[in-house]
N, C-alpha and C positions, 0 to 999 in steps of 0.2 A: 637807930639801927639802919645800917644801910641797905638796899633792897636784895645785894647778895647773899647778907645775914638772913633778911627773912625768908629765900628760900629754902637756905641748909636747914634754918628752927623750922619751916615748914615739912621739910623733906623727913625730918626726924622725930614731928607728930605735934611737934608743940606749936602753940600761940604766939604771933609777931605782927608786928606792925613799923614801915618804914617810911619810904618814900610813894605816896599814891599805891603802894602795893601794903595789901593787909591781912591778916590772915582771920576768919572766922569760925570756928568749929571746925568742919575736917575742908574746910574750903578756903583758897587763895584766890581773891579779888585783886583785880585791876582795875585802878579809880576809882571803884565805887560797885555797888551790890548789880548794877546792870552789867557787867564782863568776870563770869566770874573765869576763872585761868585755869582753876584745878580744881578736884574734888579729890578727895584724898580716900582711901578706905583700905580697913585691915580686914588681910586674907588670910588667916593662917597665921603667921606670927613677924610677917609682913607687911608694909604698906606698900599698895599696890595707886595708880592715878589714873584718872579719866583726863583727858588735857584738851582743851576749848583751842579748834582747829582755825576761829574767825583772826582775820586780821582786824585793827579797830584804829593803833594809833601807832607812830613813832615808839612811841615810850611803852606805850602795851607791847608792841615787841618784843621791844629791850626786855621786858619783865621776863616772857616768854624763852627769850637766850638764858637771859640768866637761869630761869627753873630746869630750864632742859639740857643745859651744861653740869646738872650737880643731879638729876636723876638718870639712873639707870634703864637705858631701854628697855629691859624684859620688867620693868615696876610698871612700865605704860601700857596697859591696858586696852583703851579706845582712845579718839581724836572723837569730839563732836563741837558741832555747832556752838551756836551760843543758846540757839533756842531750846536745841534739846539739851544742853545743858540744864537749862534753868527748870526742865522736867524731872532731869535728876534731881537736881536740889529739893526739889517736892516731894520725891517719893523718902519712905522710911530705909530706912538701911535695908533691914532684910526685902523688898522688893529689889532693890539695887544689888544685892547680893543675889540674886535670882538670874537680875538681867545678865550680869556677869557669867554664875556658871552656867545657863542655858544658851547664852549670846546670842538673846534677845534683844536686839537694840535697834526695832523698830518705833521711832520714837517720834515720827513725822506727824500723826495726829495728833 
């Protein structure tokens, strides 16, 4: 599958895997579990994304064009880091559902 495919099956809820880009649970990885690119979550009867604002490589880039040419601006939510990324990936849905509707997204410590 080519990495354009996996972001439309990404964007659409489902599981893919192509080139250095893969998707795991509600999360789209670049290279590997240290960049992740999306996190993905359903608001209503929507998928709405969080999108990892770091620059990292040439090709994470590219990935980055490609997801963001096939989502919807009003689906994006917030831009964060990588680090506070990887705090979302920790918490459980419903805290994440929280940060969202409170927009809460003091996430530096």
């Amino acid at each position: 599958m080519n990495n354009g495919d996996v972001c439309k099956e990404y964007i659409n809820g489902d599981i893919a895997k192509g080139n250095n880009l893969f998707v795991e649970g509600n999360i789209l990885y670049s290279y590997g579990y240290h960049f992740p690119l999306a996190i993905r979550l359903i608001l209503g009867k929507k998928y709405k994304f969080i999108i990892n604002s770091d620059k990292y490589s040439v090709t994470t880039s590219k990935h980055k064009f490609l997801l963001l040419n096939k989502i919807d601006k009003e689906d994006i939510i917030k831009e964060c880091n990588t680090q506070e990324m990887q705090k979302i990936k920790q918490m459980n849905i419903t805290e994440v559902k929280e940060l969202v509707a409170n927009n809460l997204w003091n996430l530096k410590n």
